[in-house]
MIDRENLUM-829234 format. One record per residue (C-alpha): y, z, x; residue in one letter; residue number from 1. Coordinates in nm, 3 decimals, decimal comma, always signed. Layout:
N
north:Y	up:Z	east:X	residuo:A	num:NUM
...
***
This chain:
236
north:-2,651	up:-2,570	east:-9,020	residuo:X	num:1
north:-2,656	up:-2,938	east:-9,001	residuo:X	num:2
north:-2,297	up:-2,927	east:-9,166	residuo:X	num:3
north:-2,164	up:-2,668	east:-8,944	residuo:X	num:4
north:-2,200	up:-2,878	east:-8,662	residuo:X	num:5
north:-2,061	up:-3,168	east:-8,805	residuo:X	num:6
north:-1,728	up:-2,924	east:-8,878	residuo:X	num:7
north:-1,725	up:-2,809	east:-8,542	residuo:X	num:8
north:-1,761	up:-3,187	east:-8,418	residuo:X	num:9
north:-1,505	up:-3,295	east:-8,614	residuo:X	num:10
north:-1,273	up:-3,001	east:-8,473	residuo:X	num:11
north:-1,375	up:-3,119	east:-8,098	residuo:X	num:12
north:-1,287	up:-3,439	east:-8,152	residuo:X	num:13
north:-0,949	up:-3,367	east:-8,322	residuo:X	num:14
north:-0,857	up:-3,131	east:-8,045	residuo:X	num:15
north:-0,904	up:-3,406	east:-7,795	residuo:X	num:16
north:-0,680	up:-3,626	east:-8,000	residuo:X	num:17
north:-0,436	up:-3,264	east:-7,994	residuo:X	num:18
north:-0,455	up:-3,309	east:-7,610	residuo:X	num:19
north:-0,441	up:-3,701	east:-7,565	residuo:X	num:20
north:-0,155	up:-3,694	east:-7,783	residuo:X	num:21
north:+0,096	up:-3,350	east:-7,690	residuo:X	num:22
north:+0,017	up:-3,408	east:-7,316	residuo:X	num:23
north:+0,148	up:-3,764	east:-7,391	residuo:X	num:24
north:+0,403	up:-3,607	east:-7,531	residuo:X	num:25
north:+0,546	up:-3,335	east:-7,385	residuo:X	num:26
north:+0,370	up:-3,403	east:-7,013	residuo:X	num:27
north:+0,496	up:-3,756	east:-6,992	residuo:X	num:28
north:+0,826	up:-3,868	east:-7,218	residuo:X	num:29
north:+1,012	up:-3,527	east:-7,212	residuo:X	num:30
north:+0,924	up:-3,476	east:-6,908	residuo:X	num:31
north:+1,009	up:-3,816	east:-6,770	residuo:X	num:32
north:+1,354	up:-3,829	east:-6,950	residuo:X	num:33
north:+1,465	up:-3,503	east:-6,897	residuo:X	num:34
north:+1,671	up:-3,428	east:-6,574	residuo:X	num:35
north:+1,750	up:-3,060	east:-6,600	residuo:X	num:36
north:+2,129	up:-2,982	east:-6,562	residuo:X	num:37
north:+2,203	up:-3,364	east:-6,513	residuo:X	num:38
north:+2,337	up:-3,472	east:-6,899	residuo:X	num:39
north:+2,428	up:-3,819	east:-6,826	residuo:X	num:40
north:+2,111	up:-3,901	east:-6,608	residuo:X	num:41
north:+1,917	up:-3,752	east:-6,941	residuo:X	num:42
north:+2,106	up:-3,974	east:-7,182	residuo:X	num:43
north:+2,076	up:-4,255	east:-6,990	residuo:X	num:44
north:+1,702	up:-4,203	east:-6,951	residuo:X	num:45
north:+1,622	up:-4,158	east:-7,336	residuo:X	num:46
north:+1,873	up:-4,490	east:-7,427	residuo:X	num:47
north:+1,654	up:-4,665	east:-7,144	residuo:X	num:48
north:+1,290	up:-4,566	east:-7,288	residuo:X	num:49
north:+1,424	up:-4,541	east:-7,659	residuo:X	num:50
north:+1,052	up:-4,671	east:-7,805	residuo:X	num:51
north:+0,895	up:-4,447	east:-7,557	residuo:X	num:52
north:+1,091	up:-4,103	east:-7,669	residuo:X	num:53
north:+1,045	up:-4,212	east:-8,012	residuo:X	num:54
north:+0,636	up:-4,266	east:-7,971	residuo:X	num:55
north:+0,664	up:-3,945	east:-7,833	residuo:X	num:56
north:+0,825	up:-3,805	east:-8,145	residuo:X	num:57
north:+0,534	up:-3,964	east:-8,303	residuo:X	num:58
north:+0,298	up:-3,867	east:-8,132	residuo:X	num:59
north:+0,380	up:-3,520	east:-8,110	residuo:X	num:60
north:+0,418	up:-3,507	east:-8,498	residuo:X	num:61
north:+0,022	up:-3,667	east:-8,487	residuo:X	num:62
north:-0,080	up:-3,405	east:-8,312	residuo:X	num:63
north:+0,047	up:-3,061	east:-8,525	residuo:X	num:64
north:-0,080	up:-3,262	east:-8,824	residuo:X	num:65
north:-0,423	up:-3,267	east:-8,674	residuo:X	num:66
north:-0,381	up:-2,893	east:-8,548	residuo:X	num:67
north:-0,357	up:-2,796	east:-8,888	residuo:X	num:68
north:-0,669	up:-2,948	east:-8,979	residuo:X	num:69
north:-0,849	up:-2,778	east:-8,635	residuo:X	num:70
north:-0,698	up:-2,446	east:-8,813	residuo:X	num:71
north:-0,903	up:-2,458	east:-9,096	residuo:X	num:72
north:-1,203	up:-2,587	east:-8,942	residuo:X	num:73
north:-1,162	up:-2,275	east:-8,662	residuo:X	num:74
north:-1,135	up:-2,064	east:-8,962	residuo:X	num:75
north:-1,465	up:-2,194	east:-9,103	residuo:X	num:76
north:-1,661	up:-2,181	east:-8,862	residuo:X	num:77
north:-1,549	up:-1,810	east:-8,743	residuo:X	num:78
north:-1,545	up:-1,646	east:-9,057	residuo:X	num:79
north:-1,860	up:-1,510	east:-9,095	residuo:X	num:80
north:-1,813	up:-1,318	east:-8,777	residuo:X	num:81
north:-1,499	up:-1,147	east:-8,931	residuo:X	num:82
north:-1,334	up:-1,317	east:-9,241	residuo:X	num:83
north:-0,992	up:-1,103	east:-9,212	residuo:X	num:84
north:-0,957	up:-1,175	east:-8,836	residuo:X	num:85
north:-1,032	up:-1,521	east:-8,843	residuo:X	num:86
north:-0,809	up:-1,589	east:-9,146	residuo:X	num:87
north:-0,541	up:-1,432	east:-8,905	residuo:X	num:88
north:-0,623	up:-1,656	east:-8,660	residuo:X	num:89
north:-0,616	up:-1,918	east:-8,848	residuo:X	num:90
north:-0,242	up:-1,839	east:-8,974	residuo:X	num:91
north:-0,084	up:-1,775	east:-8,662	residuo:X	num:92
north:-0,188	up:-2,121	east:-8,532	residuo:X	num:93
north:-0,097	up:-2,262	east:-8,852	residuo:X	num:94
north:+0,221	up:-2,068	east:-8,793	residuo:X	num:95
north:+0,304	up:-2,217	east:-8,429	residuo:X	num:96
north:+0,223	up:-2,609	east:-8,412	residuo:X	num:97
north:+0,216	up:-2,714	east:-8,783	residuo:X	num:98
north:+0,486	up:-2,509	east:-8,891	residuo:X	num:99
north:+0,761	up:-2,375	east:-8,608	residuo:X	num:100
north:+0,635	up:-2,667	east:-8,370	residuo:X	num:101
north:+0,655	up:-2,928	east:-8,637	residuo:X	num:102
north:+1,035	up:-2,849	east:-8,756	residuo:X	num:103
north:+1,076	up:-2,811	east:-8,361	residuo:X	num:104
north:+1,035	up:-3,199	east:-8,331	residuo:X	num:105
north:+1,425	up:-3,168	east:-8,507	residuo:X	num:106
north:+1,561	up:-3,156	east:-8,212	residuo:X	num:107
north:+1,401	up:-3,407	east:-8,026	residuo:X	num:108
north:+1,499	up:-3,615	east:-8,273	residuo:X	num:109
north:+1,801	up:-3,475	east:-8,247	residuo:X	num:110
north:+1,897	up:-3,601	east:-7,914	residuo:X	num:111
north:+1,815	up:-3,959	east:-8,008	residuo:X	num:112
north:+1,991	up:-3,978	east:-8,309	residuo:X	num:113
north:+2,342	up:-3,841	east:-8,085	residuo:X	num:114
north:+2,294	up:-4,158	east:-7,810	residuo:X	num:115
north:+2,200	up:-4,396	east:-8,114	residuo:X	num:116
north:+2,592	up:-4,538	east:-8,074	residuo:X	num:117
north:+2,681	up:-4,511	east:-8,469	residuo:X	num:118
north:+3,005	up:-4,573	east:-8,549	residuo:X	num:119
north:+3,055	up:-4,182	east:-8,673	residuo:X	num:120
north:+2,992	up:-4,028	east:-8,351	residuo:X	num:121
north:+3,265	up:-4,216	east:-8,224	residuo:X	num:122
north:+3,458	up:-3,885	east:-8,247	residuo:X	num:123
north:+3,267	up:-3,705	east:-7,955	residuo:X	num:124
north:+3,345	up:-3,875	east:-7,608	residuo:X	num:125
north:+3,023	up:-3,999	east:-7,429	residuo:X	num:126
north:+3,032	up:-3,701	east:-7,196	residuo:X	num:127
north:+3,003	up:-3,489	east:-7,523	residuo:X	num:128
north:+2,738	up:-3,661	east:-7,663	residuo:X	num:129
north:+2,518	up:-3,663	east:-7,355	residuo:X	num:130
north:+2,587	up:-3,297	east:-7,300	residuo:X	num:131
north:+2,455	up:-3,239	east:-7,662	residuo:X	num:132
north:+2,156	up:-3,459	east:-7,646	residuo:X	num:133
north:+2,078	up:-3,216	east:-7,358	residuo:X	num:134
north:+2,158	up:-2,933	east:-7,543	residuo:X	num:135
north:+1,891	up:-3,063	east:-7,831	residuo:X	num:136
north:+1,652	up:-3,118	east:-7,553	residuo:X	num:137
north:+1,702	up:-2,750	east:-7,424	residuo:X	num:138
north:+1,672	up:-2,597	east:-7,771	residuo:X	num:139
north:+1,347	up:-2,831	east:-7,867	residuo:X	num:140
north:+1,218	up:-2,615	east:-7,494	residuo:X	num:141
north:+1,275	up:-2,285	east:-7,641	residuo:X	num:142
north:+1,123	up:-2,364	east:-7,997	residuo:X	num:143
north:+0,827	up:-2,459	east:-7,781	residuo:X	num:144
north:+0,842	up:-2,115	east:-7,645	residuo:X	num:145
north:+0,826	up:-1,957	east:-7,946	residuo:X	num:146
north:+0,543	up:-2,165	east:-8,099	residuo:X	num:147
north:+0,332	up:-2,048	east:-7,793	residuo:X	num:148
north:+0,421	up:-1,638	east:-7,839	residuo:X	num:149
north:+0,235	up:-1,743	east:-8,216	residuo:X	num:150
north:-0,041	up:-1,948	east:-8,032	residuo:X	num:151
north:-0,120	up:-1,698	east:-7,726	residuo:X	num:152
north:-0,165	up:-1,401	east:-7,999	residuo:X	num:153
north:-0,417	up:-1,677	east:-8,177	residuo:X	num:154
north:-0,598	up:-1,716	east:-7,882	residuo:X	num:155
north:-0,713	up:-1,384	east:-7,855	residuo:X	num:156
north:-0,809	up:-1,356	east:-8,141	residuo:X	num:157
north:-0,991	up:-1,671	east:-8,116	residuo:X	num:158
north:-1,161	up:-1,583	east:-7,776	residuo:X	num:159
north:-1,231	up:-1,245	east:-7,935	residuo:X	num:160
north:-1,419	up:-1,431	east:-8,243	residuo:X	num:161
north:-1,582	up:-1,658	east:-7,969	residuo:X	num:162
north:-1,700	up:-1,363	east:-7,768	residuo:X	num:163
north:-1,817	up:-1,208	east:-8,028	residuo:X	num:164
north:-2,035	up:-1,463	east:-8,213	residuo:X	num:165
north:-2,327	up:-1,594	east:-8,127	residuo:X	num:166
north:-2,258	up:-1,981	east:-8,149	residuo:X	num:167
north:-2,048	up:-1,997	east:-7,843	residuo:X	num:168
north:-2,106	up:-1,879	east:-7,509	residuo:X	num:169
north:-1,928	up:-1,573	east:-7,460	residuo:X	num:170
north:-1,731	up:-1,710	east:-7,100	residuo:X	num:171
north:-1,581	up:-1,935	east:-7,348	residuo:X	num:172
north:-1,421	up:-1,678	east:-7,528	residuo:X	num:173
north:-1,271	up:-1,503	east:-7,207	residuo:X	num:174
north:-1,158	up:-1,827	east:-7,102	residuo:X	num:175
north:-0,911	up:-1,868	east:-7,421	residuo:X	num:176
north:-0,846	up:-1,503	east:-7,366	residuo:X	num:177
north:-0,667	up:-1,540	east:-7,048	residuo:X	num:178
north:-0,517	up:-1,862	east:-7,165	residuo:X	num:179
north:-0,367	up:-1,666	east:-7,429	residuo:X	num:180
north:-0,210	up:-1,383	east:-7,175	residuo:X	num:181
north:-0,084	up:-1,703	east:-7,004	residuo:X	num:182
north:+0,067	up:-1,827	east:-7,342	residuo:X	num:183
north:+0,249	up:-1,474	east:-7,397	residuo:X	num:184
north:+0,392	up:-1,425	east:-7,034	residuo:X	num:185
north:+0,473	up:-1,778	east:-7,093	residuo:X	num:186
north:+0,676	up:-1,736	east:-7,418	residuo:X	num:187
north:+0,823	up:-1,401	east:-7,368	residuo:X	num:188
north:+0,872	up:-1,433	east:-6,925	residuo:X	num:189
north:+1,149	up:-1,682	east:-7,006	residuo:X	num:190
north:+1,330	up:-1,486	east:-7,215	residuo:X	num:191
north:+1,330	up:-1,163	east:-7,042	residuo:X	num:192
north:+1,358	up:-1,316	east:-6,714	residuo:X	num:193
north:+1,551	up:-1,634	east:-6,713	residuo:X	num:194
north:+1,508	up:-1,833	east:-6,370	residuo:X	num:195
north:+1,146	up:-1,825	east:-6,301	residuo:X	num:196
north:+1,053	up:-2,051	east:-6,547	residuo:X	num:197
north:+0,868	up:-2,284	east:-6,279	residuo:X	num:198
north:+0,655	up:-1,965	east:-6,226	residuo:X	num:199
north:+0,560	up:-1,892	east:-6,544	residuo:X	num:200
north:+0,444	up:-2,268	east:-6,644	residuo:X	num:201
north:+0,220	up:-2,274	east:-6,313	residuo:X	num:202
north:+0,085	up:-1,927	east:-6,494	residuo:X	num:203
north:+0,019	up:-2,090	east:-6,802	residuo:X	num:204
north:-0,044	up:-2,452	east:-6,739	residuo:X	num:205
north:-0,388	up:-2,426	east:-6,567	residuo:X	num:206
north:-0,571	up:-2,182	east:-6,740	residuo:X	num:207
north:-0,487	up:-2,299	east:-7,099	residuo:X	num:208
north:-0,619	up:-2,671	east:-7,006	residuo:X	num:209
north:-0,938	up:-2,532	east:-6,869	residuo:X	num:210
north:-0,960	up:-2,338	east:-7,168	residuo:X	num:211
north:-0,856	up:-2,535	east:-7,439	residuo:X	num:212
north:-1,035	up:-2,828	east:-7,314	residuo:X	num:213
north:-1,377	up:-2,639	east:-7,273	residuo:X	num:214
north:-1,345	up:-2,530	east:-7,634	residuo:X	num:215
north:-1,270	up:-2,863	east:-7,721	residuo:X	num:216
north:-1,624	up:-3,043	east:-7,542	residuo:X	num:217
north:-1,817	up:-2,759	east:-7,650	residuo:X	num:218
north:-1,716	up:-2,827	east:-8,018	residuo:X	num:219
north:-1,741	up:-3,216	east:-7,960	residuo:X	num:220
north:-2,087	up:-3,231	east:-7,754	residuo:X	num:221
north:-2,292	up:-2,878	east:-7,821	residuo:X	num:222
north:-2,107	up:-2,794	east:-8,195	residuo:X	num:223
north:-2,191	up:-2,448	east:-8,321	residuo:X	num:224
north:-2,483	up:-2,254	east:-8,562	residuo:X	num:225
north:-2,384	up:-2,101	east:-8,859	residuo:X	num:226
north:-2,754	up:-1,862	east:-8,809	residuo:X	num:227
north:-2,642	up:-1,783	east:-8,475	residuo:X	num:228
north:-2,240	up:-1,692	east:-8,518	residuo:X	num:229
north:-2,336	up:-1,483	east:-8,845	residuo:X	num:230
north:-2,614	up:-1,273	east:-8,620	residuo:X	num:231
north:-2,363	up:-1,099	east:-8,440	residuo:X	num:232
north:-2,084	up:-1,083	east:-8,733	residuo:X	num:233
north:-1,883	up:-0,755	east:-8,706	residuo:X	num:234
north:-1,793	up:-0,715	east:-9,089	residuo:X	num:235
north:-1,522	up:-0,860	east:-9,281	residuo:X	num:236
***
């Protein structure tokens, strides 16, 4: 039991790096740099704050490397409420940050390595290469997108696990559950219906924090019992 905890401490406290770090990241430099439609002001923005989009590359990378570790910890603790649903679980977030997420970073990189002035870019004119390093910027957006379709159908069945054990309280669990609905009308809104994609971050953005980051100080300050999430395990 004692070593259960500790798992689900170390989880909480790698999730808060998750947050400190991809709300750096993506809440801060992209966000700061990017000026949507506006390819020059972009460029001229990321050549301005080159250390700072590059920490954020960093940082961002920091943060999917500790998401896979929260993936198998998640997966430990919630498998003996259902081993085959939590090894699911654990795959599809494997599936959106450390994997699809991680090779997402590309193109952030992408748009760096296009305003970086070497000498064999000199075929593109400047107004080419700031309307691709906006381009990379846009693409590294909808590989985001798709990461979070994987994470929302993670969440519930994470807040399913969490509702159904007895380690966590079961608010918790509805909590990620709606986050995830958030993720998925997220992901799959701007797709189908391109143009409202200031309404369907507002959707997302406040439930998933609330969410994410309850999960997160439960883990870090209560931790969980192995006795109580096994005495309500539905089979494997």
């Amino acid at each position: 039991m004692n070593s259960n905890k500790k798992l689900a401490r170390i989880a909480g406290f790698l999730y808060l790096i998750i947050f400190i770090t991809a709300g750096f990241s993506e809440g801060y430099v992209r966000a700061g740099v990017m000026v949507p439609g506006d390819a020059a002001a972009t460029a001229e923005n990321i050549v301005a704050a080159e250390g700072l989009f590059r920490l954020g590359f960093a940082a961002d990378l920091v943060a999917f490397l500790c998401d896979l570790v929260v993936s198998v910890l998640l997966y430990q603790l919630l498998k003996p409420v259902n081993k085959t649903l939590s090894l699911t679980a654990a795959l599809l977030r494997l599936l959106a940050h450390p994997a699809i997420a991680s090779v997402n970073l590309l193109n952030h990189y992408m748009a760096l390595q296009l305003l970086d002035g070497s000498d064999y870019l000199a075929v593109f004119s400047p107004d080419q290469l700031n309307a691709l390093a906006l381009f990379f910027l846009n693409v590294h957006t909808v590989g985001y997108l798709i990461a979070g379709a994987f994470f929302g159908l993670h969440c519930v069945l994470l807040g399913y696990l969490i509702i159904k054990s007895d380690g966590f309280p079961a608010w918790l669990g509805t909590m990620i559950i709606v986050a995830a609905l958030g993720y998925l009308i997220n992901s799959f809104g701007n797709f189908l219906a391109p143009g409202y994609e200031e309404l369907f971050d507002n959707i997302v953005v406040g439930p998933a924090v609330l969410a994410e980051m309850s999960l997160c100080l439960w883990l870090l300050i209560k931790g969980v019992s192995v006795r109580k999430i096994a005495s309500k395990a539905i089979g494997a």
